[in-house]
Backbone as JSON, one array per atom type, in Angstrom:
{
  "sequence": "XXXXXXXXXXXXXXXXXXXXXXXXXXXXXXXXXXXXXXXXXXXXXXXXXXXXXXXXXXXXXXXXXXXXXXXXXXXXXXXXXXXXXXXXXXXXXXXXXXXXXXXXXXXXXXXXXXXXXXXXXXXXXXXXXXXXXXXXXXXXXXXXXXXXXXXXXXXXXXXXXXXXXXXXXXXXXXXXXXXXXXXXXXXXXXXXXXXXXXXXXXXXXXXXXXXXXXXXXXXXXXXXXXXXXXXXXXXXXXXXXXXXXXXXXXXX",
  "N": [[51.29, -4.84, -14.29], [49.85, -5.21, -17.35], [47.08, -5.63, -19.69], [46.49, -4.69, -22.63], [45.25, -4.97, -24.77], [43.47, -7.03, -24.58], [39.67, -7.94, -25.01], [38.28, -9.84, -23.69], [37.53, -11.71, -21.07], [37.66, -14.44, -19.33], [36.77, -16.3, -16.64], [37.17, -19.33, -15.49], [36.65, -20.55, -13.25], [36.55, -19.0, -11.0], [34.27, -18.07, -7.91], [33.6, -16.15, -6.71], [32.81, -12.79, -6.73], [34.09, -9.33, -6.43], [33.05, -5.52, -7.32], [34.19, -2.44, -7.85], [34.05, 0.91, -7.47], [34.77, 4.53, -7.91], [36.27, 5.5, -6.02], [37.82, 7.57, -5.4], [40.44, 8.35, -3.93], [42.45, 10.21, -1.66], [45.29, 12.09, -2.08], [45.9, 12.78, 1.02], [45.41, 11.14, 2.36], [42.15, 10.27, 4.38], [39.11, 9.24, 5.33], [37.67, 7.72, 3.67], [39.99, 6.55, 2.44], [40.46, 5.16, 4.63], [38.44, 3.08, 5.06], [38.84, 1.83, 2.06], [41.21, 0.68, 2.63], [40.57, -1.06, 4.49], [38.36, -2.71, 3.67], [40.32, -3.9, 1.66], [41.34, -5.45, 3.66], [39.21, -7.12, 4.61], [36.76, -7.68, 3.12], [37.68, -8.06, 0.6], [39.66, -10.11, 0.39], [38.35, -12.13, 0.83], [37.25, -12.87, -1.81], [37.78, -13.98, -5.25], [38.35, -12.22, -7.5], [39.27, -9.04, -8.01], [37.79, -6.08, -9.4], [37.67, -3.19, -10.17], [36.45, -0.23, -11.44], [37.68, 2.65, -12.06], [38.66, 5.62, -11.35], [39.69, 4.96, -8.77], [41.46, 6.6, -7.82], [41.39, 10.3, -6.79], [42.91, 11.7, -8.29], [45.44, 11.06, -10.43], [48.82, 12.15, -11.72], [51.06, 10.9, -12.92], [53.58, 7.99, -13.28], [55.03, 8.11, -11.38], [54.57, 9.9, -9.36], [54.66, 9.97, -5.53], [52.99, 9.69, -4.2], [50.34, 8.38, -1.61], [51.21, 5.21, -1.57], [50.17, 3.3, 1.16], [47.85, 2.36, -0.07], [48.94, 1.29, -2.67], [50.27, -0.33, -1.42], [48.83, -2.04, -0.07], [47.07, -3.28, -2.25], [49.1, -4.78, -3.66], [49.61, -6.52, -1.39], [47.08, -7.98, -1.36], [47.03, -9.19, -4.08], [49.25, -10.93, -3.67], [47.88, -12.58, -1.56], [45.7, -14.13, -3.08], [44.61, -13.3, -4.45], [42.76, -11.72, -7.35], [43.52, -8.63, -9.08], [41.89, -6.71, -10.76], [42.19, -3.78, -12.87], [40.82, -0.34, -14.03], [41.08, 2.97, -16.16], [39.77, 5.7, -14.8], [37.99, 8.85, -15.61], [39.22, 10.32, -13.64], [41.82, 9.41, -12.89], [43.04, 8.23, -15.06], [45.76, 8.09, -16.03], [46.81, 6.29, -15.04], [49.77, 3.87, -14.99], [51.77, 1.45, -16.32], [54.12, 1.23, -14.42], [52.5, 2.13, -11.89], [50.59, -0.63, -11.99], [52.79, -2.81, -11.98], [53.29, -2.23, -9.26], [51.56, -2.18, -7.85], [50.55, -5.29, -8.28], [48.34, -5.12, -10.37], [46.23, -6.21, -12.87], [45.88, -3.7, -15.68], [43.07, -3.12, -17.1], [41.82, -2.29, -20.85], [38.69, -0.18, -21.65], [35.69, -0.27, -22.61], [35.49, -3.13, -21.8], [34.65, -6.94, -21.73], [33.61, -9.31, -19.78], [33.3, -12.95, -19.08], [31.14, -14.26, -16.68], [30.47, -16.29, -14.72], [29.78, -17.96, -17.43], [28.15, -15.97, -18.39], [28.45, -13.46, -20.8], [29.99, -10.33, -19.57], [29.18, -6.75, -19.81], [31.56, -4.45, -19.33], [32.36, -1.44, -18.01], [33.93, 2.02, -17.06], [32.09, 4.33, -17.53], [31.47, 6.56, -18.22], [32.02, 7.24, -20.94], [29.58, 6.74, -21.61], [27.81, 9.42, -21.04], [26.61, 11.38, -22.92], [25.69, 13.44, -23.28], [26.81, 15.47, -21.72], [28.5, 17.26, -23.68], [30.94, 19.3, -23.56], [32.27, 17.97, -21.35], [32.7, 15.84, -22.7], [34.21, 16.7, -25.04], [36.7, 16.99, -23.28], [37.39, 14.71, -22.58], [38.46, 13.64, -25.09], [40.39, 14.89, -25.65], [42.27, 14.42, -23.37], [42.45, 11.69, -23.26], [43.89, 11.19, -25.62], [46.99, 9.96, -26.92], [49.47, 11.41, -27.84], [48.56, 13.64, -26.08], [48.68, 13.28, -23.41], [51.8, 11.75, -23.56], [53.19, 14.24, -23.59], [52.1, 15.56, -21.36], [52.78, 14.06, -19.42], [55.8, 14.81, -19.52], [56.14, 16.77, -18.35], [57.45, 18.25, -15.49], [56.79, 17.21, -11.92], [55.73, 18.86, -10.18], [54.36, 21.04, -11.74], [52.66, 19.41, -13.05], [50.85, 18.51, -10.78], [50.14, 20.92, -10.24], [48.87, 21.74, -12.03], [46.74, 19.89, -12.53], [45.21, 20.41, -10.1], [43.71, 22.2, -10.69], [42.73, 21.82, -13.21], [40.98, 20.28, -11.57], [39.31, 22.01, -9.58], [38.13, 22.96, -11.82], [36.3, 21.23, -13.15], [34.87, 20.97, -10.92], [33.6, 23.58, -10.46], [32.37, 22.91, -13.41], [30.63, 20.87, -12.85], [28.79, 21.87, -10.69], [27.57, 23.67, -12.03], [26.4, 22.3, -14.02], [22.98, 20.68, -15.18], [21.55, 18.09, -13.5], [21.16, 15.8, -14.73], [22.04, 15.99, -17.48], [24.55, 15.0, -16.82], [24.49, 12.34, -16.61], [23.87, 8.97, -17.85], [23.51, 8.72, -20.95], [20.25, 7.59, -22.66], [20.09, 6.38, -24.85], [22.45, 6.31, -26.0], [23.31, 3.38, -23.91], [21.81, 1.7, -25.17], [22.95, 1.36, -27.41], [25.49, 0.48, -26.53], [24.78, -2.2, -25.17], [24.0, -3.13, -27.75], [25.92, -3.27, -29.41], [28.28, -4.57, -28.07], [26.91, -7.14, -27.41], [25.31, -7.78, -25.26], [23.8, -8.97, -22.24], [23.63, -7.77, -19.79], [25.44, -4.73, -17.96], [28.23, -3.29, -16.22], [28.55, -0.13, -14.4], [30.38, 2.72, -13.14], [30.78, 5.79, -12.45], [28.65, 7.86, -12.62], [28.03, 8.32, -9.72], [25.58, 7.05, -9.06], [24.43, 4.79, -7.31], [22.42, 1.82, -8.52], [20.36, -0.7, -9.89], [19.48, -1.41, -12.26], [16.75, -2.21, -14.32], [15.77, -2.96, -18.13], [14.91, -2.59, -21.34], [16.32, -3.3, -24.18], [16.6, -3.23, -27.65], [14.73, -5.17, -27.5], [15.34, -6.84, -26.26], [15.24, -8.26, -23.0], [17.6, -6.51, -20.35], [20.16, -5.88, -18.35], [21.55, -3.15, -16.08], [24.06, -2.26, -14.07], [24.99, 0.11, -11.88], [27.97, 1.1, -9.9], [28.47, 2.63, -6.59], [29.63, 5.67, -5.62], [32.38, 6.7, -3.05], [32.83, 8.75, -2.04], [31.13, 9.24, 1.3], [29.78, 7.25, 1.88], [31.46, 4.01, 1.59], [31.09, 1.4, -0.93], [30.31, -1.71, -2.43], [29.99, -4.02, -5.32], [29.17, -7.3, -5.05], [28.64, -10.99, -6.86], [28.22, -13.8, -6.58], [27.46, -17.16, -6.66], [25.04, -16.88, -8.32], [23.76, -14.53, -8.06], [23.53, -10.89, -8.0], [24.66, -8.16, -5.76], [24.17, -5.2, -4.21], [26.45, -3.59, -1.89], [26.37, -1.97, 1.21], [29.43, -0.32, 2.75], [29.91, -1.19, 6.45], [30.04, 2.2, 8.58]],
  "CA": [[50.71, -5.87, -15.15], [48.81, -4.98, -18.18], [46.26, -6.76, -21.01], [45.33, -3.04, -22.9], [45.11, -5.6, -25.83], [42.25, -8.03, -24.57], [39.02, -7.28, -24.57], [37.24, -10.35, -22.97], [38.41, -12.19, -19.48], [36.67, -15.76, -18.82], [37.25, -16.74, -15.04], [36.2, -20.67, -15.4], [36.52, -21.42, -12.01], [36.21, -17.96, -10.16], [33.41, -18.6, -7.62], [33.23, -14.65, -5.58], [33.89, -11.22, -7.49], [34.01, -8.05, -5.99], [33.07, -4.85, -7.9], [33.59, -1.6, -6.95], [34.13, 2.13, -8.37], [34.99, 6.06, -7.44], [36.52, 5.42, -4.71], [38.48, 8.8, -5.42], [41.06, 8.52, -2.84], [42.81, 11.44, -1.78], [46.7, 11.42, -1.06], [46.36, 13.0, 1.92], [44.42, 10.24, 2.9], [40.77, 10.55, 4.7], [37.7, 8.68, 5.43], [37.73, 7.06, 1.89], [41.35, 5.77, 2.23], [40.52, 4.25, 5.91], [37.61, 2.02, 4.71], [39.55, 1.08, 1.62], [41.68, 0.0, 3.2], [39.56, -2.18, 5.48], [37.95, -3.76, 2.72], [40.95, -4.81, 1.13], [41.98, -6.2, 4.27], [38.53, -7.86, 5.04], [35.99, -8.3, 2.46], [38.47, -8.54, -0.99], [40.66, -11.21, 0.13], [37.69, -13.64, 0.63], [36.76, -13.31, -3.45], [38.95, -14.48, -6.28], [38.92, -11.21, -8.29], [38.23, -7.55, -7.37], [37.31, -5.14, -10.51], [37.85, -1.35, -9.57], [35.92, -0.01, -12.55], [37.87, 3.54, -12.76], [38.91, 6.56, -10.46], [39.97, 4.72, -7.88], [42.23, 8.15, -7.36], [40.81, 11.26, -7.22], [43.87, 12.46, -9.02], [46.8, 10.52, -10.39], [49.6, 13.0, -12.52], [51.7, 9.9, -13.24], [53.24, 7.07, -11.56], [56.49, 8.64, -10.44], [53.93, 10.41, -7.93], [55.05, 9.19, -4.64], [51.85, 9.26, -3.12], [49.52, 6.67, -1.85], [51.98, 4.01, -0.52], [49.49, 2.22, 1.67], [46.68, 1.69, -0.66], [49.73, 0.7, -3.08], [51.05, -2.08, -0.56], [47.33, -2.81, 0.84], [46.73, -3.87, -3.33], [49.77, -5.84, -3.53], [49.23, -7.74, -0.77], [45.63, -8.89, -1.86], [47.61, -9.93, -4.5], [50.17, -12.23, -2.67], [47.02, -13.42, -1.0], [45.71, -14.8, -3.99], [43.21, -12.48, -5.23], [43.23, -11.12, -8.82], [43.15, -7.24, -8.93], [41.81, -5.4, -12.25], [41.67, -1.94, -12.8], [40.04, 0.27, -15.87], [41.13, 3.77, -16.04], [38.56, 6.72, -14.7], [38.22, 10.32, -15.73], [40.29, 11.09, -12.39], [43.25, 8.36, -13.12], [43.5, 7.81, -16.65], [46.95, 8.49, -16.3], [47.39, 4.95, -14.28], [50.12, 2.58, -15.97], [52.37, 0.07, -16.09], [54.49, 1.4, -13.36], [51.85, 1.62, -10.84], [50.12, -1.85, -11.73], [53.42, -4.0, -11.0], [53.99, -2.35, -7.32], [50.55, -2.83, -7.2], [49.9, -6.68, -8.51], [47.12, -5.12, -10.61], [45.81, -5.9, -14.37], [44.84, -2.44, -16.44], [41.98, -3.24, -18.63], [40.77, -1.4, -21.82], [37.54, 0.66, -20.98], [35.07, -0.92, -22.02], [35.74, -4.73, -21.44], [33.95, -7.74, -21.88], [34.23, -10.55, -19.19], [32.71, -14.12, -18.67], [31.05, -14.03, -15.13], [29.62, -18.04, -14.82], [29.54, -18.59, -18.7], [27.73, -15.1, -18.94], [29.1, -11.81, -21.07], [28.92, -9.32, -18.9], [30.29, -5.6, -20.04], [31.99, -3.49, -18.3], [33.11, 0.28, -18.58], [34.1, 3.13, -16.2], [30.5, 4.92, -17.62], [32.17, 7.89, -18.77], [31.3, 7.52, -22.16], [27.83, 6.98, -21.7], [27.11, 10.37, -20.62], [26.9, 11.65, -24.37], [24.52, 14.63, -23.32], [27.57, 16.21, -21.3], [29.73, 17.65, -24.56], [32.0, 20.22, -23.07], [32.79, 17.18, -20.77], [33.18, 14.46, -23.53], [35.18, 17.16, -25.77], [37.82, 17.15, -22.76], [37.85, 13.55, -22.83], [38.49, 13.35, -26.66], [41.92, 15.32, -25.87], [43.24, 13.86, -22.65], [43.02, 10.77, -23.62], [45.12, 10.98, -26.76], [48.39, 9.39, -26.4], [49.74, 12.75, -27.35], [48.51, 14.86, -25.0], [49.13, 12.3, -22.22], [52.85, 12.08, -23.31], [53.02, 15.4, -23.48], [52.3, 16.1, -20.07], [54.01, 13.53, -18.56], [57.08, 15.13, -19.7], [55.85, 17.98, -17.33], [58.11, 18.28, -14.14], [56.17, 17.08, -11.39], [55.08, 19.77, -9.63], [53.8, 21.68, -12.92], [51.23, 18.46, -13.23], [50.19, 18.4, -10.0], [49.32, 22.37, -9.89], [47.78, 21.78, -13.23], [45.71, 18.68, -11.91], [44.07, 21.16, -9.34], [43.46, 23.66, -11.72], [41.79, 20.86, -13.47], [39.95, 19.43, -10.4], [38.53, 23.16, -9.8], [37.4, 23.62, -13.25], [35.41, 20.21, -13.1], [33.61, 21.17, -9.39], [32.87, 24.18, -11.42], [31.56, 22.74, -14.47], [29.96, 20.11, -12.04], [28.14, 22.51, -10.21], [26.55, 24.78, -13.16], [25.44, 21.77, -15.15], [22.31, 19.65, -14.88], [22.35, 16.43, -12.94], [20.62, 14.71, -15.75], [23.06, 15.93, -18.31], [25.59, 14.26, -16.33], [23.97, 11.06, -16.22], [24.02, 8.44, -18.84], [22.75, 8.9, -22.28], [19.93, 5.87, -22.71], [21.15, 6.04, -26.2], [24.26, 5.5, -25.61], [23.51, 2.62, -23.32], [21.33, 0.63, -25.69], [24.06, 1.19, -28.34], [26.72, -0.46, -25.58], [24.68, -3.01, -25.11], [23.79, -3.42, -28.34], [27.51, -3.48, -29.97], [28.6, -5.66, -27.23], [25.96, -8.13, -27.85], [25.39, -8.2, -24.0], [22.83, -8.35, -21.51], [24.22, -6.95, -18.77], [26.69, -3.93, -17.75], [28.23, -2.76, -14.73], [29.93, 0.85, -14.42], [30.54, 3.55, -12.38], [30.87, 7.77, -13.17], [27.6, 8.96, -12.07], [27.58, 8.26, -8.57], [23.78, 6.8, -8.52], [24.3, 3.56, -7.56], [20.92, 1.06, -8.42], [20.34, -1.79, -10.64], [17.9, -0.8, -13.64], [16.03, -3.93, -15.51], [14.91, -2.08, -18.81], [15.24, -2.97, -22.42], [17.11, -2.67, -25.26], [16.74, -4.04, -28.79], [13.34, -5.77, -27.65], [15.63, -7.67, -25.17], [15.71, -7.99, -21.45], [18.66, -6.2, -20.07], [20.51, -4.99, -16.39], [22.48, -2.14, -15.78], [24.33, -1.87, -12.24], [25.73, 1.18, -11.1], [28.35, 1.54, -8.78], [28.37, 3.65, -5.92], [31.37, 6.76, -4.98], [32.86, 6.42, -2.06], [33.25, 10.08, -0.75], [30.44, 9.21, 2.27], [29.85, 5.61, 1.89], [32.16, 3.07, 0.8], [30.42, 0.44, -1.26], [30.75, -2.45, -3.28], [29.13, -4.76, -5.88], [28.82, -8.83, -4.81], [28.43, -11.66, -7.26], [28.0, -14.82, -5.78], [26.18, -18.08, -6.84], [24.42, -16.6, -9.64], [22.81, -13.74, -7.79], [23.84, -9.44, -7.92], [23.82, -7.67, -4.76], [25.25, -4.05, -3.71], [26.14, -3.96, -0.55], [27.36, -0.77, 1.86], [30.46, -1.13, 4.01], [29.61, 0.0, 7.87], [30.29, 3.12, 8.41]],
  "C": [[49.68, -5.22, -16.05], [48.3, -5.77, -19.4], [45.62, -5.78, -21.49], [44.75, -4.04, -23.81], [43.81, -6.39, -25.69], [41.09, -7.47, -24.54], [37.91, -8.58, -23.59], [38.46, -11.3, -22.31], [37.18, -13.58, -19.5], [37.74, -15.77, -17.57], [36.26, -17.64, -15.13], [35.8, -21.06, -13.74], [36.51, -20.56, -10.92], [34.63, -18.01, -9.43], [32.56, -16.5, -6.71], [33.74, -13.57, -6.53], [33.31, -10.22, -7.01], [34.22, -6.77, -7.52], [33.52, -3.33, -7.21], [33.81, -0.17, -7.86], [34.4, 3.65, -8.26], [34.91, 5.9, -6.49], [37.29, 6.89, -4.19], [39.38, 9.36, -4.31], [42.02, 9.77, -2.95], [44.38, 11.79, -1.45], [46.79, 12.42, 0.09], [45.18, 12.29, 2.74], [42.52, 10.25, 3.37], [40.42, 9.59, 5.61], [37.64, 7.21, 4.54], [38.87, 5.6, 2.04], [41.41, 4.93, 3.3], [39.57, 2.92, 5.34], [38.03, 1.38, 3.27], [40.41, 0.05, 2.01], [41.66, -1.32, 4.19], [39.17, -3.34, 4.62], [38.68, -4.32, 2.28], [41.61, -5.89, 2.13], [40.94, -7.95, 4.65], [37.55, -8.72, 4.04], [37.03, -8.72, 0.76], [39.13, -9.7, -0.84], [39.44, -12.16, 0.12], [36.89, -13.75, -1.07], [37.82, -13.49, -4.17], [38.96, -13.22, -6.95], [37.94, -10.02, -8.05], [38.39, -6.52, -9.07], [37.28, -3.55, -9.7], [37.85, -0.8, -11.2], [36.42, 1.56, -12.79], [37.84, 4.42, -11.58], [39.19, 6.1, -9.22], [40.94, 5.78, -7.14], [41.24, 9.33, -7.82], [41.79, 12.46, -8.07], [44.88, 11.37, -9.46], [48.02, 11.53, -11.91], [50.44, 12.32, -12.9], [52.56, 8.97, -12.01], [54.52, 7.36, -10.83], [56.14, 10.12, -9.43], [54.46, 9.61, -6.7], [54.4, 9.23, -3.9], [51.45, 7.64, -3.09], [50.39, 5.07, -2.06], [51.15, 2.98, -0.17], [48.74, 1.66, 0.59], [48.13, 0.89, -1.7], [50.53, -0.67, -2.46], [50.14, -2.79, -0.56], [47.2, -3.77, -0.68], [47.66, -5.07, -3.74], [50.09, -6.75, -2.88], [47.81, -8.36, -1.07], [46.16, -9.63, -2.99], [48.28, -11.38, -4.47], [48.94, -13.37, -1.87], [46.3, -14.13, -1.7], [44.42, -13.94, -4.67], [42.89, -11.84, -6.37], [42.49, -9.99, -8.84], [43.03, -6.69, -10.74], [41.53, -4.21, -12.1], [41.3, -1.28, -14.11], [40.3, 1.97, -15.11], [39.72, 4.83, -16.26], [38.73, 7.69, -15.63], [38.74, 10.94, -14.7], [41.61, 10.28, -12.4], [43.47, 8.1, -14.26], [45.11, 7.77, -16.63], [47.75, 7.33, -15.96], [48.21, 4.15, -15.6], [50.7, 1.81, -15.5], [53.48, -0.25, -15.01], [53.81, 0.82, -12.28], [51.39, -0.22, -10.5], [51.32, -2.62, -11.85], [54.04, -3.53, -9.75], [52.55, -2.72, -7.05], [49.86, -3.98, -7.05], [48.66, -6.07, -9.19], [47.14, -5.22, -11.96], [45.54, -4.64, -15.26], [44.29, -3.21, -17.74], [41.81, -2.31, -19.58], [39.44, -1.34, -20.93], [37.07, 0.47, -22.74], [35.81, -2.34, -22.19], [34.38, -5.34, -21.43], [34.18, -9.31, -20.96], [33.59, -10.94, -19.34], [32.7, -14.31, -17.38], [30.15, -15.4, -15.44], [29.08, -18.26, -15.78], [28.52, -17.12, -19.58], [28.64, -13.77, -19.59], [28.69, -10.91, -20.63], [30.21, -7.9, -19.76], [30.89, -4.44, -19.19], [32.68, -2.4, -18.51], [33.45, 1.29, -17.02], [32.42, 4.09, -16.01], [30.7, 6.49, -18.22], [31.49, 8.11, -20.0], [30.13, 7.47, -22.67], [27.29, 8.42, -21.39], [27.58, 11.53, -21.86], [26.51, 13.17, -23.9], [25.72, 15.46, -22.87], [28.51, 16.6, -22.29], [30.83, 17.92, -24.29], [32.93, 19.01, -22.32], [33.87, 15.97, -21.8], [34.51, 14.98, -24.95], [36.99, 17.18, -24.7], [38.28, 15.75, -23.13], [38.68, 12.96, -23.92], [40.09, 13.56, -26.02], [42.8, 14.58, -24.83], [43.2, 12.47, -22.93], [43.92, 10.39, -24.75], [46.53, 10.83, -26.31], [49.2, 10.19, -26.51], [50.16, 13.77, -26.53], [48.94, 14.29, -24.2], [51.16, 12.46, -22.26], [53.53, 13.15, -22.72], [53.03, 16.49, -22.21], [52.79, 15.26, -19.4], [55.65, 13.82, -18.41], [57.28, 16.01, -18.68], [56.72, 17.6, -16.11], [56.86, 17.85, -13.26], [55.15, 17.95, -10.73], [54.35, 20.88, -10.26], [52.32, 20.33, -13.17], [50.55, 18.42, -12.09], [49.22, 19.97, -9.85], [48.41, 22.31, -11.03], [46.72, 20.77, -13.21], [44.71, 19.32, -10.77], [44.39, 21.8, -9.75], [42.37, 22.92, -12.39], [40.54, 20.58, -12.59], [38.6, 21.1, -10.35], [37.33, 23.43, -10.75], [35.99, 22.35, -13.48], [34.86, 20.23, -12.0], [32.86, 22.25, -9.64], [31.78, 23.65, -12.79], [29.97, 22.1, -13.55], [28.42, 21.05, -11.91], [26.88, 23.53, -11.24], [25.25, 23.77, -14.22], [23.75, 20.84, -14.84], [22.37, 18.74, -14.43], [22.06, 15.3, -14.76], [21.13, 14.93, -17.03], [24.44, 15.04, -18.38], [25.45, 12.7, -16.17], [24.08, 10.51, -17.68], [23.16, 8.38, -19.96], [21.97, 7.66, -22.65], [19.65, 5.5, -24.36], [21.97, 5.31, -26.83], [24.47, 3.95, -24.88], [22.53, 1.32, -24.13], [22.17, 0.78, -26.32], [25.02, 0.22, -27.83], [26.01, -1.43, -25.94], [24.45, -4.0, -26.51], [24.64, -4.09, -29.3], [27.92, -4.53, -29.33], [28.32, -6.66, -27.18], [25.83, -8.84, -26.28], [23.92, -8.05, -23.49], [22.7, -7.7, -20.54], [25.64, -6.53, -18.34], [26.54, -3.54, -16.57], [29.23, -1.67, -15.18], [29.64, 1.68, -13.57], [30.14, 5.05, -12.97], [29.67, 8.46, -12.48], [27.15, 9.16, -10.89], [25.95, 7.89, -8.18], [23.77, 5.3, -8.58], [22.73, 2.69, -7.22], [21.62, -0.51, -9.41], [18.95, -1.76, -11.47], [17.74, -2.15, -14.28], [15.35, -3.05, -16.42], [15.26, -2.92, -19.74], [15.7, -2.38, -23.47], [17.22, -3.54, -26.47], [15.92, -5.25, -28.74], [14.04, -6.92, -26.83], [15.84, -7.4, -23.5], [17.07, -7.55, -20.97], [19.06, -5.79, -18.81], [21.8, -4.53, -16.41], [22.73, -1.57, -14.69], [25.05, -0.77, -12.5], [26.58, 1.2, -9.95], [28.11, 2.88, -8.29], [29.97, 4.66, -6.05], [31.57, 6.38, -3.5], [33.22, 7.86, -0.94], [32.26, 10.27, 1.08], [30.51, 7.96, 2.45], [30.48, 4.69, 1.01], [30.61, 1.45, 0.14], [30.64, -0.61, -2.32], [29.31, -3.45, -4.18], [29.5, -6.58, -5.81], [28.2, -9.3, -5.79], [28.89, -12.98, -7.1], [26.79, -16.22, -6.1], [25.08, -17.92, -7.7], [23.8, -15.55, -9.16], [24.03, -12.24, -7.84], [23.77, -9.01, -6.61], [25.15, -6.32, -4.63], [25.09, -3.61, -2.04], [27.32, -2.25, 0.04], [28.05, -1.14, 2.5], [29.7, -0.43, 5.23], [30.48, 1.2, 7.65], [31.19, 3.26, 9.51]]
}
């Protein structure tokens, strides 16, 4: 199921929404992939729509991968159960399409998006592109996302994308590692610009692994910017409920 075309979602009568974000599952399962799994069994079905803001794989090389089965059933049954699944491509899944989201019952959004959460615009992105300061990073971005390059390597035999996807992964635990944290973090530039374009007051995204909830300003207006958490130690999610925010950890 996909809506690349929309950019804003009203849910009139949606009362529970689950957020969540770099969950970076691994296909040879884990840690990660157990408490996913949990959640979708326990806490997702009791909200009307779950948001998975981007990398929900820590790899995907296209969708005639034949990994990742369960989480692929686990999503289409939250489905069947009545739960409305969106997804927004990461910088570790971009590659997600229209395959995957109908075995999985899931929406793909454009990155960024604009929903109606109880009559409010809220925005929503992966967070990727906020982190202006990282170049080298945002020059990769420029290329793999071109429809292009993407074709391009999907044409690739399978096993030529996957060796070249850890070759990739490498080169980004490398870069990782050499650069600044606070290069890697979001440009507050960039994030009054979002908000500013958007004409929002509050965004939720993922990418930098520092999950909080910042109250700052932007354009001489009050504004809030949630962060999701990663999931490689603690699974976690973002709750909206009755008009209130809350991020909440799964047990461990």
């Amino acid at each position: 199921m996909t809506d690349e075309r929309s950019t804003h979602i009203d849910h009139a009568s949606t009362r529970r929404w689950l957020f969540v974000s770099d969950v970076h599952l691994e296909a040879s399962g884990g840690t990660s992939q157990q408490q996913f799994l949990q959640f979708l069994r326990t806490e997702a079905p009791q909200a009307d729509v779950l948001y998975i803001l981007g990398d929900l794989f820590e790899s995907w090389v296209g969708d005639d991968d034949p990994g990742h089965g369960a989480v692929i059933e686990a999503l289409a049954e939250l489905r069947r159960h009545g739960t409305a699944c969106f997804l927004m491509h990461g910088n570790r899944d971009f590659l997600l399409g229209t395959d995957f989201c109908a075995r999985a019952g899931c929406w793909l959004l454009p990155d960024p998006v604009i929903v109606h959460i109880d009559g409010e615009s809220v925005l929503l992105t992966h967070g990727d592109a906020l982190c202006t300061d990282d170049q080298a990073y945002q020059e990769l971005r420029s290329i793999v996302r071109n429809p292009v390059w993407q074709r391009r390597f999907l044409s690739l035999p399978l096993a030529t994308r996957v060796f070249l996807a850890d070759q990739a992964r490498a080169g980004s635990k490398s870069h990782t590692a050499q650069t600044l944290p606070r290069i890697m973090d979001v440009n507050a530039s960039a994030v009054e610009t979002a908000f500013r374009t958007a004409r929002v007051r509050r965004m939720i995204h993922g990418h930098t692994h520092r999950p909080a909830i910042h109250d700052a300003l932007a354009g001489g207006q009050s504004v809030q910017r949630i962060v999701l958490g990663a999931w490689y130690e603690q699974g976690s999610f973002l709750l909206y409920q009755d008009g209130h925010y809350a991020l909440r950890e799964l047990p461990r």
